[in-house]
C-alpha positions in Angstrom: -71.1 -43.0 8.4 -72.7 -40.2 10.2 -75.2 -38.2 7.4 -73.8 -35.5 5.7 -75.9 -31.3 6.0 -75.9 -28.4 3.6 -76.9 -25.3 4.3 -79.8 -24.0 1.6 -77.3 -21.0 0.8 -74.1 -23.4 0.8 -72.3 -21.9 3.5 -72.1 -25.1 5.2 -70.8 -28.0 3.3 -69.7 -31.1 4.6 -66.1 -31.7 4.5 -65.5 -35.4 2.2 -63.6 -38.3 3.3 -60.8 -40.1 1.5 -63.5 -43.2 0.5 -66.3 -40.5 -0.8 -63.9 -39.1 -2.9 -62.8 -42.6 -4.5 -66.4 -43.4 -5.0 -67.3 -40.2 -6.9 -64.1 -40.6 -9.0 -65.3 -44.3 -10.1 -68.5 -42.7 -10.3 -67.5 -40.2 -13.1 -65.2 -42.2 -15.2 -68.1 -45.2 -15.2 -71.0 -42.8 -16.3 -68.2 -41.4 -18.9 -67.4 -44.9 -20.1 -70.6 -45.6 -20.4 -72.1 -43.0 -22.5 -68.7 -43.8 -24.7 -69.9 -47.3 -24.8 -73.5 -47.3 -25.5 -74.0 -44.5 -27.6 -71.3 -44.9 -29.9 -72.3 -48.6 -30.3 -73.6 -49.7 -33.4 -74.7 -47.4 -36.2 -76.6 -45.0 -33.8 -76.0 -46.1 -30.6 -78.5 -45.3 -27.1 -79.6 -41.5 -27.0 -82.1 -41.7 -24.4 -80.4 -41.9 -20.6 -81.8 -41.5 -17.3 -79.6 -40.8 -14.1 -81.2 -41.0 -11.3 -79.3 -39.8 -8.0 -81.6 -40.8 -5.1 -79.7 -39.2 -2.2 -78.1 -36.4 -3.8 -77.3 -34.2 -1.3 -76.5 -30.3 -1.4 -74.3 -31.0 -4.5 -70.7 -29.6 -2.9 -68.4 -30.5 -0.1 -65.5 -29.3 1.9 -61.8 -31.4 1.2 -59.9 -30.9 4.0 -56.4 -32.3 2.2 -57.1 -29.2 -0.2 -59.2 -26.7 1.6 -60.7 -26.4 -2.0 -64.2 -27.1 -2.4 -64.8 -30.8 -3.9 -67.4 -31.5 -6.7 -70.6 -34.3 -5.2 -72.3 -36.5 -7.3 -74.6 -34.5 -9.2 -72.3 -32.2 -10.8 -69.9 -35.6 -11.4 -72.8 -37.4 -13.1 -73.5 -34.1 -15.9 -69.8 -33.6 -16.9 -69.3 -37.4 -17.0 -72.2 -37.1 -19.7 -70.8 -34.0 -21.4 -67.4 -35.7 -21.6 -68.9 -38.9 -22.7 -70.7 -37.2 -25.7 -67.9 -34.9 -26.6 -65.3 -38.3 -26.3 -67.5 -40.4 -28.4 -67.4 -37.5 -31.3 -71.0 -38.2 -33.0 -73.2 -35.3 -33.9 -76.9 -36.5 -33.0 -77.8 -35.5 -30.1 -78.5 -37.3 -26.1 -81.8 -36.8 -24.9 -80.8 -37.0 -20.9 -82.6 -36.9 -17.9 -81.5 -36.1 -14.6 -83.6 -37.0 -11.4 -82.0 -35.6 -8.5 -83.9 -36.9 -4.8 -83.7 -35.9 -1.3 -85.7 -35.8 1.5 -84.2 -32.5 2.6 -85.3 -29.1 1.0 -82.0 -27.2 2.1 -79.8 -29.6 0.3 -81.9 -29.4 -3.1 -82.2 -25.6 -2.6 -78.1 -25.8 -2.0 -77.8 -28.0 -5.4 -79.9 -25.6 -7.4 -79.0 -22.5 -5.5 -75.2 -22.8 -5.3 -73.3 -25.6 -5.9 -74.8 -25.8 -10.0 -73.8 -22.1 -10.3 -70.9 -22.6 -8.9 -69.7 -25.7 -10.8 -70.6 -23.6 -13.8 -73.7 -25.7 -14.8 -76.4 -23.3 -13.5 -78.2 -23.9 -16.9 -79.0 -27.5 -15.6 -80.7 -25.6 -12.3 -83.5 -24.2 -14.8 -83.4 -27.2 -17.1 -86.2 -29.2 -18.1 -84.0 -32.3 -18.2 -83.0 -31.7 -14.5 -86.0 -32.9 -11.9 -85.3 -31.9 -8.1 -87.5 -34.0 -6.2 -87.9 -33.5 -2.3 -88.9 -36.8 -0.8 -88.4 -40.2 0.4 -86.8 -42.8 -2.2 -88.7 -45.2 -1.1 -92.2 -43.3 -1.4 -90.7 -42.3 -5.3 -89.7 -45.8 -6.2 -93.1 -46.3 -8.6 -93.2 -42.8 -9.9 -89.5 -43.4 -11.1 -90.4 -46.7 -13.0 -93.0 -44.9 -14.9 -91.0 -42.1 -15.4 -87.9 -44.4 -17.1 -90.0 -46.6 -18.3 -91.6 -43.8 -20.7 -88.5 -42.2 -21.3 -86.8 -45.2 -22.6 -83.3 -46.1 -23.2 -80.7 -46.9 -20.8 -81.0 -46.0 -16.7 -78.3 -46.1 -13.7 -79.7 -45.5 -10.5 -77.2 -44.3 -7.8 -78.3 -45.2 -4.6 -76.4 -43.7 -1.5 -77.8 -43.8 1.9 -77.0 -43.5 5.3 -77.9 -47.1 6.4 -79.3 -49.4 4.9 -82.8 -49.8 5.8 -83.7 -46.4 3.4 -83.6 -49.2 0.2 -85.7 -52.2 0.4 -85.0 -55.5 -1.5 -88.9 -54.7 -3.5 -87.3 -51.3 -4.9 -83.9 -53.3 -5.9 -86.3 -55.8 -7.9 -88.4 -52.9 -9.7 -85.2 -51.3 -10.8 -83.5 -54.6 -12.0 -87.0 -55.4 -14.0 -86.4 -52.5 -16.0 -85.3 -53.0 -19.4 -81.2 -51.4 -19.5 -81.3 -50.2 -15.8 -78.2 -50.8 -14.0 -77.5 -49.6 -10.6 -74.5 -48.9 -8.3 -75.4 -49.1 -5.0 -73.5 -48.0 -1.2 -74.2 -51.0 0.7 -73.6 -50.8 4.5 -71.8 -53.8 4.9 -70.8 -52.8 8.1 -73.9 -52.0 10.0 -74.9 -55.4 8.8 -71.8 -56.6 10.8 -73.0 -55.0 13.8 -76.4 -55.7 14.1 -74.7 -59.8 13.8 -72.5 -58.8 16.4 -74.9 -57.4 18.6 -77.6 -59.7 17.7 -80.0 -56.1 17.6 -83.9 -57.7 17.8 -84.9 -54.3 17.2 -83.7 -54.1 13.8 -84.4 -57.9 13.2 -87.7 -56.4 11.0 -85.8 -54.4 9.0 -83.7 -57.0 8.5 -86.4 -59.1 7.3 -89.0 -57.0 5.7 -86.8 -54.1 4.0 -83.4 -56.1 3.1 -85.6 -59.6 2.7 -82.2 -60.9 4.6 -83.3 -63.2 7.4 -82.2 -66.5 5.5 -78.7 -65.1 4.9 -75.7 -64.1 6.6 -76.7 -66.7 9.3 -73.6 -68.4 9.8 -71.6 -65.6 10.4 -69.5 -65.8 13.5 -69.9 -62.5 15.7 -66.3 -62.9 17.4 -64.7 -63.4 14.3 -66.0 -60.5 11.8 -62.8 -59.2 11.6 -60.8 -61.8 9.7 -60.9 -62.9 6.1 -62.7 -65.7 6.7 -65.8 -63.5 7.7 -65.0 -61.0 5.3 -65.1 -63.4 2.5 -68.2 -64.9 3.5 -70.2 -61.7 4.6 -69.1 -60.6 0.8 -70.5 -63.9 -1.0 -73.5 -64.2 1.0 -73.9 -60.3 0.3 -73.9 -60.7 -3.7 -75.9 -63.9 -3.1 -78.8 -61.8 -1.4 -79.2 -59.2 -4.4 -78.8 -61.6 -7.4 -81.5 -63.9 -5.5 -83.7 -61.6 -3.8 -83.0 -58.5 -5.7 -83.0 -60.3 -9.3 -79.7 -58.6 -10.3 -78.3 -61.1 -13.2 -74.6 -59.6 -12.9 -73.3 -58.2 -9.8 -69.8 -57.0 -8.7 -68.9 -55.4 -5.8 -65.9 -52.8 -4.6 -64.7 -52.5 -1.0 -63.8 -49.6 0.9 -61.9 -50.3 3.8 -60.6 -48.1 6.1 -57.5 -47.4 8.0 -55.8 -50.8 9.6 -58.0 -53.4 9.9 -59.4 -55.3 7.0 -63.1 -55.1 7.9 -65.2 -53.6 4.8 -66.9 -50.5 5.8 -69.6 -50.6 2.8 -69.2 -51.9 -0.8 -70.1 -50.1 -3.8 -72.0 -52.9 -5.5 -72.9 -52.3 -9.3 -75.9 -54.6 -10.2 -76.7 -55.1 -14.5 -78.9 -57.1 -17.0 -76.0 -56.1 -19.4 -72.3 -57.6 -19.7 -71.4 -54.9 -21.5 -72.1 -52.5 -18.7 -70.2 -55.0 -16.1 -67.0 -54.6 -18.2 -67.3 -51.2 -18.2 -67.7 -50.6 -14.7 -64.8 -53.3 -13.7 -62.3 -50.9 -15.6 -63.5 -47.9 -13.9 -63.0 -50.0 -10.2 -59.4 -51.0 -11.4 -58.6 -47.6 -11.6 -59.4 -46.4 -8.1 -58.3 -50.5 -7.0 -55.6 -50.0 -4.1 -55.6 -53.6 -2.9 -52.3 -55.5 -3.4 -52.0 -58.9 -2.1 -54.0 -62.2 -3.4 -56.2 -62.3 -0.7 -57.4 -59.0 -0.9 -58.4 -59.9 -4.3 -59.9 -63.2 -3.6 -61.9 -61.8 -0.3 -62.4 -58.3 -1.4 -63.0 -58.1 -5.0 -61.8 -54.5 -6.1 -61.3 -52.1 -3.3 -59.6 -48.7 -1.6 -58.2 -48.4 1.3 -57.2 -44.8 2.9 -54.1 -43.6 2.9 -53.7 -43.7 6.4 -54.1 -47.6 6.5 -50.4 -47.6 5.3 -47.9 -47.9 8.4 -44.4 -45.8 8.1 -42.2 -47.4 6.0 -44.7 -50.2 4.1 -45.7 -47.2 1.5 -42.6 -48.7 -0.7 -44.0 -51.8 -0.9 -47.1 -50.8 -3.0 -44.9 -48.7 -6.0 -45.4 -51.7 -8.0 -49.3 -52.7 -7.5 -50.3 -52.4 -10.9 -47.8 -54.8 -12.4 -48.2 -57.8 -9.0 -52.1 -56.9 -9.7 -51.9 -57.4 -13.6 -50.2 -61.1 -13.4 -52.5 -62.0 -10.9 -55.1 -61.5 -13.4 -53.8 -63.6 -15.9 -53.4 -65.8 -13.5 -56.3 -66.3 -12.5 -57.7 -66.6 -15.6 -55.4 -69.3 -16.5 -57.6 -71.4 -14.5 -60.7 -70.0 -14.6 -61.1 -69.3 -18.8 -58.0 -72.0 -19.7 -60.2 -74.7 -18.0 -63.3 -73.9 -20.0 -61.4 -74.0 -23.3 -60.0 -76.9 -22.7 -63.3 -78.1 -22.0 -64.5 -77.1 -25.0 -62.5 -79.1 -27.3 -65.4 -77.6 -30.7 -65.2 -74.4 -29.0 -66.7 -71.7 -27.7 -67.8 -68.5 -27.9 -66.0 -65.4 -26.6 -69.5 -64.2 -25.4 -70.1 -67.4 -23.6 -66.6 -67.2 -22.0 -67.7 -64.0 -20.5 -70.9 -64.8 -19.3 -69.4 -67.5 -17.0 -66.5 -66.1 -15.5 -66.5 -62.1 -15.4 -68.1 -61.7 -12.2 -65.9 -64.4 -11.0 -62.7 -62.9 -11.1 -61.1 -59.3 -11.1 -59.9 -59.4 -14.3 -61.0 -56.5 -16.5 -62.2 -56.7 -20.7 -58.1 -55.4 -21.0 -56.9 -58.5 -19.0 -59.0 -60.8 -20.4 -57.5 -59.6 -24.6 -54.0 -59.6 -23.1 -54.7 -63.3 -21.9 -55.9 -64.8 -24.5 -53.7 -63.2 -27.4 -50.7 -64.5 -24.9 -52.4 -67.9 -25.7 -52.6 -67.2 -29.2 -49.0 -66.3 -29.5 -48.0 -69.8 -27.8 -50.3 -71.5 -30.6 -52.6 -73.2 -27.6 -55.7 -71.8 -28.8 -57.5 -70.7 -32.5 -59.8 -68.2 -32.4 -62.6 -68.6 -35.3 -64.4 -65.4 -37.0 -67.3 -66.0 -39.6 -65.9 -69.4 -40.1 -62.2 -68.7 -40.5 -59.4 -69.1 -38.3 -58.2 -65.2 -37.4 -54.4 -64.8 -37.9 -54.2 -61.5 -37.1 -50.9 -60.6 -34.5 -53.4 -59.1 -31.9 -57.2 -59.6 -31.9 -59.6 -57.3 -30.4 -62.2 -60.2 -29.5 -65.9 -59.8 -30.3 -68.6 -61.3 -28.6 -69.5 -64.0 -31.4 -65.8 -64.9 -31.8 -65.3 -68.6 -31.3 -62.4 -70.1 -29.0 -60.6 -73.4 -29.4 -57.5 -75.9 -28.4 -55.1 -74.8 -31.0 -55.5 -78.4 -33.5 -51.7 -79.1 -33.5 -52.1 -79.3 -29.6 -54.8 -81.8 -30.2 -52.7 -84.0 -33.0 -49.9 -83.8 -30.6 -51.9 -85.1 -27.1 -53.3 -88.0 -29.7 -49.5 -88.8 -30.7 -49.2 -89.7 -27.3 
C-alpha cells in the first residue's frame, strides 16, 4: 500500500480504495457503539475518552466510484462521538480528547485548514480538545501514556501505517498496560508474507527488534503463502505474537483481501483488556463481513473482500450471506459453548462462557442470545438469576447469569 499525500491547502487528496473505505466504516460504527456502550453503562457511565489517531493523514480523500469527496478518519472518529452521545440520550456531558499525529506538516495543515471546515467541524480545528501533533509515533509513544494516563477514562488508539516497522512490539505493550485502552490496529500482514518469501536479511532487524517476531512465523512455507493452509497459520501465529509479546488479553482480527486470490493483504486487528469492548467491535466487523463460505470463517475470521474479487455470474451466489453466515454461527457454537455446558453439569456463568470462547469463534453478543434462548426453548439448558431459575420467553443474558443442563435432561440420561 503505497502512502497516501495531501496538499496543505487540500487541493490534492488521495483518491480511497474499496478496503479503506470498509475500514473507516467499521471504524465509525465501533467508536459509535462504543460511546453507546460505556457511557450509558451503569448509573453514570465513562465520560472521560481519548482518541488517539496516530497516522491521521490530511483528513479527506478522493472516491473515485463517486467522484464525491470521502470523509478519513479523523472527521469519522468526532461524529462517531457526537452520534454516540446524542444515541445514548444522557444529559452530563463527555469530556473528549482528540490526539491527531503525523509526521507530515502539510497533511495536519490539510486536516485543520480544510478538510475540518469542510466537514463542517471547523470548531474542533480551534479546539482545546483537539491536539495536532507533527511527529513520529514512535518518538510520541511516552508523551501519549502520560497524557491518557492523566486524563483518565477509556482510550482507542488507531494505529494506521504504511508498513509495519513504524509500530514496535514496546509501543503495543505500553498501550495495552494502560488501564481501558483498546487499540485497532492495520497490520501488514502481507509485507510480512514477502519479507518470508524473499527471506529479506535486510529487514531481519526490524523483524526482530521492532515487531519482537523472530521466534514466530518460522514455519511458514514461502511457496505456499497463497493457500489456506498458510493463511490460517500466518493469522494464528499473527494473534499469537501480540497477545504474547504485545500483552493484548483479547484480540480479534478482520481480513481484507483483495481481488481473486485469497491472500490477506493486512488485518485490522482490535486488541482489549475489556470483553465488553471485544463484543462491541465483533458487531461492527459483522457488518462490513463479506466472507461467505466456512473456510473463510475458520481461516479468515471476519473479513472484505472488493467487489472486483467477484467473477461474472458468481454475484448471485452471495444474495443470501447473512442468513448461510448466521447458522454457521450457531453452529459453531453448538460445539464450542454446548461442550462447555455440558461440562458444567453445576453450571456456569454467562461471563465465564464468554471469556473462553469469544475470540474463538465469529459469533457476535446477537448470536451468542439467539443460541442459547434456542436451547432454552428445547428445555436443554436452565439459566439461573440471583438464585432462581429465569422463565422468561427470551433472556437478554447478563454477565453473572448462571448456565446449566436443563435437570429433566439430567433425570432422563440417569433413567438410562
Amino acid at each position: 500500500m503505497s502512502q497516501a499525500e495531501w496538499s496543505a491547502d487540500g487541493r490534492t487528496l488521495p483518491t480511497v480504495d474499496p478496503h479503506t473505505k470498509a475500514k473507516h466504516k467499521i471504524l465509525e460504527e465501533y467508536i459509535e457503539n462504543l460511546v453507546i456502550t460505556l457511557y450509558g453503562k451503569g448509573r453514570y457511565g465513562v465520560t472521560n475518552f481519548t482518541f488517539i489517531d496516530a497516522f491521521c493523514g490530511g483528513g479527506m480523500y478522493r472516491d473515485p466510484e463517486t467522484r464525491q469527496e470521502w470523509e478519513g478518519s479523523p472527521i469519522r472518529i468526532i461524529r462517531a462521538v457526537q452520534k454516540g452521545y446524542e444515541k445514548s440520550k444522557r444529559q452530563y456531558p463527555l469530556n473528549v480528547k482528540y490526539i491527531f499525529i503525523d509526521s507530515k506538516k502539510s497533511h495536519l495543515d490539510c486536516l485543520k485548514n480544510y478538510s475540518l471546515p469542510a466537514a463542517g467541524l471547523e470548531k474542533f480545528a480551534a479546539s482545546e480538545n483537539c491536539i495536532f501533533e507533527l511527529g513520529n509515533f514512535e518518538d510520541l509513544i511516552d508523551w501519549l501514556v502520560f497524557t491518557i494516563s492523566n486524563h483518565k477514562g477509556h482510550s482507542l488508539f488507531l494505529l494506521d501505517p504504511f508498513g509495519w516497522t513504524q509500530v514496535s512490539m514496546s509501543s503495543i505493550r505500553k498501550i495495552n498496560k494502560l488501564a481501558g485502552s483498546e487499540i485497532i490496529y492495520t497490520y501488514m500482514i502481507d509485507y510480512i508474507a514477502r519479507f518470508i518469501e524473499l527471506r529479506n536479511d535486510s529487514q531481519f532487524n526490524n523483524f526482530k527488534n521492532i515487531l519482537e517476531a523472530d521466534d514466530y512465523y518460522s514455519n511458514a512455507d514461502p511457496n505456499k503463502l497463497e493457500t489456506f493452509g498458510e493463511q490460517c497459520y500466518l493469522r494464528d501465529q499473527s494473534m499469537l505474537l501480540f497477545r504474547k509479546r504485545g500483552n493484548a488479553r483479547y484480540i480479534f482480527t478482520f481480513s481484507l483481501i483483495p481481488r481473486g486470490n485469497y491472500r490477506v493483504l493486512y488485518y485490522l486487528m482490535h486488541m482489549s483488556s475489556n470483553l465488553t469492548a471485544l463484543e462491541v467491535v465483533k458487531e461492527s466487523f459483522w457488518k462490513e463481513n463479506t466472507l461467505d463460505y466456512e473456510y473463510c470463517f475458520e481461516v479468515y475470521g471476519y473479513g472484505f473482500r472488493s467487489s472486483d474479487y467477484y467473477q461474472e455470474g458468481q454475484l448471485e451466489l452471495q444474495f443470501d450471506i447473512n442468513r448461510e453466515s448466521n447458522e454457521f454461527c450457531i453452529d459453531k457454537l453448538d460445539r464450542d459453548v454446548g461442550k462447555i455446558i455440558e461440562e458444567n453439569k453445576e453450571g456456569i456463568k454467562f461471563r465465564d462462557i464468554s471469556n473462553r470462547t469469544m475470540e474463538k469463534n465469529p459469533a457476535n453478543r446477537n448470536h451468542y442470545t439467539k443460541y442459547l434462548n434456542r436451547r432454552r426453548d428445547a428445555r436443554e439448558i436452565e439459566v439461573i438469576r440471583k438464585g432462581k431459575i429465569l422463565t422468561n420467553s427470551k433472556i437478554v443474558f447478563q454477565r453473572s447469569d448462571i448456565i446449566r443442563p436443563a435437570l429433566y435432561k439430567q433425570l432422563f440420561f440417569f433413567d438410562l
